[in-house]
C-alpha atoms as an extended CHARMM CRD file, in Angstrom:
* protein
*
        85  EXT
         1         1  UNK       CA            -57.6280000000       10.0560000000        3.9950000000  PROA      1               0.0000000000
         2         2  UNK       CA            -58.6740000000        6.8200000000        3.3430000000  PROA      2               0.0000000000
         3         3  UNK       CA            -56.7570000000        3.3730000000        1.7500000000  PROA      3               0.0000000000
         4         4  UNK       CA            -57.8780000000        1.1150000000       -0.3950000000  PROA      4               0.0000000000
         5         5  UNK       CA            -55.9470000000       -2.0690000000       -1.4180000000  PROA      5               0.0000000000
         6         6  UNK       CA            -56.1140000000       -3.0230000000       -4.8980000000  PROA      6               0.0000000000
         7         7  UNK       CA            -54.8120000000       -6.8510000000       -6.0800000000  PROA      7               0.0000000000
         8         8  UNK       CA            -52.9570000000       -7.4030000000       -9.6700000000  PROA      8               0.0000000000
         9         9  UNK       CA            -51.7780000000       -4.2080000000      -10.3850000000  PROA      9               0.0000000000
        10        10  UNK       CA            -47.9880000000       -5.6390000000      -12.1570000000  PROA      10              0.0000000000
        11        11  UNK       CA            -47.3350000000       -1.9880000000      -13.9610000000  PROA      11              0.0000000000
        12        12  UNK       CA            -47.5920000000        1.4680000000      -14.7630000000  PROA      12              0.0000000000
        13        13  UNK       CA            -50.0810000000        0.7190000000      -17.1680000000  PROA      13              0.0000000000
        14        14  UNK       CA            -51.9380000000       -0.8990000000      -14.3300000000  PROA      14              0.0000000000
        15        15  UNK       CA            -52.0180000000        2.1050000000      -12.7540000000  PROA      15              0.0000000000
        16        16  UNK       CA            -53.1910000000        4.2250000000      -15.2400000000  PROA      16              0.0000000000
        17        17  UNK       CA            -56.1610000000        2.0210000000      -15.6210000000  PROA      17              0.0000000000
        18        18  UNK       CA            -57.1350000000        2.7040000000      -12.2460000000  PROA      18              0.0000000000
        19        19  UNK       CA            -56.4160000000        5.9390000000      -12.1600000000  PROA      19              0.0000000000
        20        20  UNK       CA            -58.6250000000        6.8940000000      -15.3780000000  PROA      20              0.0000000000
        21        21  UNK       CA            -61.5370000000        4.7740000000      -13.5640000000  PROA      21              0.0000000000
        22        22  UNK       CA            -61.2540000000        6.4420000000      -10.7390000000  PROA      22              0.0000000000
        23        23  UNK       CA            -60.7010000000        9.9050000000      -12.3460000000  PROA      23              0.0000000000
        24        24  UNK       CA            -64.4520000000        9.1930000000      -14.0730000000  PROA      24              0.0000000000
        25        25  UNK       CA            -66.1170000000        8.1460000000      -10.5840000000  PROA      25              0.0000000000
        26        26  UNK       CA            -64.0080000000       10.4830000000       -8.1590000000  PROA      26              0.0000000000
        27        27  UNK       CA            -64.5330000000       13.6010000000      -10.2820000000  PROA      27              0.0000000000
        28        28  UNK       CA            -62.5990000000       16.1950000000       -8.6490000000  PROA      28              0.0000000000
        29        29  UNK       CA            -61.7980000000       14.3670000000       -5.4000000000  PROA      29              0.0000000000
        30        30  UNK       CA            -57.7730000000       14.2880000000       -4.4890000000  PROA      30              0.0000000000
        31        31  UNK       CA            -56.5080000000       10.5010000000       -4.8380000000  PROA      31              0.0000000000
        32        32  UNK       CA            -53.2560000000        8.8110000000       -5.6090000000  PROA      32              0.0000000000
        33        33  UNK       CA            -52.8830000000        5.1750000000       -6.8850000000  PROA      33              0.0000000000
        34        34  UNK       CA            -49.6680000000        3.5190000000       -5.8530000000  PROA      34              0.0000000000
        35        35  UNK       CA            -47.6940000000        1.0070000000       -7.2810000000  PROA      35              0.0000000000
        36        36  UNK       CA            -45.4560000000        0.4940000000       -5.0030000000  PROA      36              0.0000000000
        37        37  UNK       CA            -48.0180000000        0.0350000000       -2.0330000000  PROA      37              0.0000000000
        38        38  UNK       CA            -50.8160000000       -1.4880000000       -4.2770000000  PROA      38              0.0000000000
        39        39  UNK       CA            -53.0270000000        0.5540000000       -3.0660000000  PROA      39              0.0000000000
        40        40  UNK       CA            -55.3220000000        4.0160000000       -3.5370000000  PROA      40              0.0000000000
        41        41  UNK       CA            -55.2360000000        6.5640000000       -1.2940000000  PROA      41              0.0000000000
        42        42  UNK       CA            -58.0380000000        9.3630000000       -1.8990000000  PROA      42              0.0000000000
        43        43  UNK       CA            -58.6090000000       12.1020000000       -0.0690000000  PROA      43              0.0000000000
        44        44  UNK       CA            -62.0400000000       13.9280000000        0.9400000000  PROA      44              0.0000000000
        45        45  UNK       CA            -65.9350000000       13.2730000000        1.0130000000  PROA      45              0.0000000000
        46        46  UNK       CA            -66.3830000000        9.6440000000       -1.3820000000  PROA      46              0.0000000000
        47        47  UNK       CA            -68.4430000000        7.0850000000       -1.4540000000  PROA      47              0.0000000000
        48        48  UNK       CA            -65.6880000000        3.0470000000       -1.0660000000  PROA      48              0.0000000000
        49        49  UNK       CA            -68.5810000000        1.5550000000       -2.8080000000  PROA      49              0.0000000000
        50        50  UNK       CA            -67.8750000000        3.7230000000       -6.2190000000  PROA      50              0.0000000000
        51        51  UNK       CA            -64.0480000000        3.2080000000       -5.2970000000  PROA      51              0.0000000000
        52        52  UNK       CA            -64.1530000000       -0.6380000000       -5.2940000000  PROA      52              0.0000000000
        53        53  UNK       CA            -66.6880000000       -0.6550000000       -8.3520000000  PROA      53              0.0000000000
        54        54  UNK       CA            -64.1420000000        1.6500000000      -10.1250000000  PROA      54              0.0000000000
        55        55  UNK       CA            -61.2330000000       -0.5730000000       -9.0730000000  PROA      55              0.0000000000
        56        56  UNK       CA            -63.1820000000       -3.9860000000      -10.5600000000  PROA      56              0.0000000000
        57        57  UNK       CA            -64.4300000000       -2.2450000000      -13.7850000000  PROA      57              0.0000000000
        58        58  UNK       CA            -60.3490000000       -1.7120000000      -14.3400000000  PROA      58              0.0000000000
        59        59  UNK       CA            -60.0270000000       -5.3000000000      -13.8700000000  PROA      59              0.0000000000
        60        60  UNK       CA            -58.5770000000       -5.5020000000      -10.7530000000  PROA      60              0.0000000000
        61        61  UNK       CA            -59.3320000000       -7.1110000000       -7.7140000000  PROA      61              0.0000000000
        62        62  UNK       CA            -60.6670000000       -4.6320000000       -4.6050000000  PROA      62              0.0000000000
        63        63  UNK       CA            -58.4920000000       -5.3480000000       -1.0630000000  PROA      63              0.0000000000
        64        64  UNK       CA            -60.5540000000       -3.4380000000        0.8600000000  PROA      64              0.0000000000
        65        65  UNK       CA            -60.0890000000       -0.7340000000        3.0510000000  PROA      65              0.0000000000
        66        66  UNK       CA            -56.2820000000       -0.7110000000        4.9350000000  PROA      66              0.0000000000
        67        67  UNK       CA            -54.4250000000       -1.7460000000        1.8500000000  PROA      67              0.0000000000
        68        68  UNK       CA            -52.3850000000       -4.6780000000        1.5400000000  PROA      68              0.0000000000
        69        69  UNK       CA            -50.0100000000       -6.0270000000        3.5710000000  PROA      69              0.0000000000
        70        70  UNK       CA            -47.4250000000       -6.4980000000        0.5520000000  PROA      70              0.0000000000
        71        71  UNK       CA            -47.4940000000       -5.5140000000       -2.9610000000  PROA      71              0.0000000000
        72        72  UNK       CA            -49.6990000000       -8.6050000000       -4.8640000000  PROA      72              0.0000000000
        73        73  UNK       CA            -50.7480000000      -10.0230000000       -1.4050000000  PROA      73              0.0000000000
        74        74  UNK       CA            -47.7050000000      -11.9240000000       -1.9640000000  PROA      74              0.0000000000
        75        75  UNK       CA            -44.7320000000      -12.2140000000        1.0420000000  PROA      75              0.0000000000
        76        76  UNK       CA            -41.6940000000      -10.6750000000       -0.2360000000  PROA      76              0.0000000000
        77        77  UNK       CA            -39.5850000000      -14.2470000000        0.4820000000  PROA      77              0.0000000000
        78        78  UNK       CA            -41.7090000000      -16.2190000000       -1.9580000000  PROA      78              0.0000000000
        79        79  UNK       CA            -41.4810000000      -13.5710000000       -4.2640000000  PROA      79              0.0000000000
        80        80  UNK       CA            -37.7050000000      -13.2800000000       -4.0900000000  PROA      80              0.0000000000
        81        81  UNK       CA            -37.4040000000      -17.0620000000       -4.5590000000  PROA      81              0.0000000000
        82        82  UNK       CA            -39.4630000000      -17.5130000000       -7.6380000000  PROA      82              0.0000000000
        83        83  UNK       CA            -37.6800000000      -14.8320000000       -9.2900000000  PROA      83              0.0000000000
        84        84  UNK       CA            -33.7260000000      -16.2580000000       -7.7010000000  PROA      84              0.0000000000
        85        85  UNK       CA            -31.7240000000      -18.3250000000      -10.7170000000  PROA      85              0.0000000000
């Protein structure tokens, strides 16, 4: 299995635009998009070139292979105090 990171997914509806792109490159090749992780994890003989293309076509931005270190590439303290009242 291999991980991909992807940048700006904020939603579920992000992740159903990935996962429709990917579904139309990947064919019948196991993967799951994450949320929570930011990243796709798929499963099996692919080419990352067709992942990453498929990934940037949804309009997101392609981490890579290893996924991201946080969700948005952004450290959970900064994100805590932007959101604090």
């Amino acid at each position: 299995m291999k991980t991909y990171g992807i940048k700006g997914m904020t939603c579920e509806g992000c992740v159903g635009a990935v996962t429709k792109a990917l579904q139309a490159v990947l064919g019948d090749v196991e993967f799951e998009v994450s949320l929570a992780e930011n990243c796709v994890k798929v499963k099996g003989e692919h080419d990352p070139e067709r992942v990453r293309e498929a990934v940037e076509g949804a309009g997101f931005e392609f981490g890579g292979e290893g996924g991201l270190e946080t969700p948005g590439g952004v450290s959970y303290g900064k994100r805590l105090e932007t959101f604090s009242t």
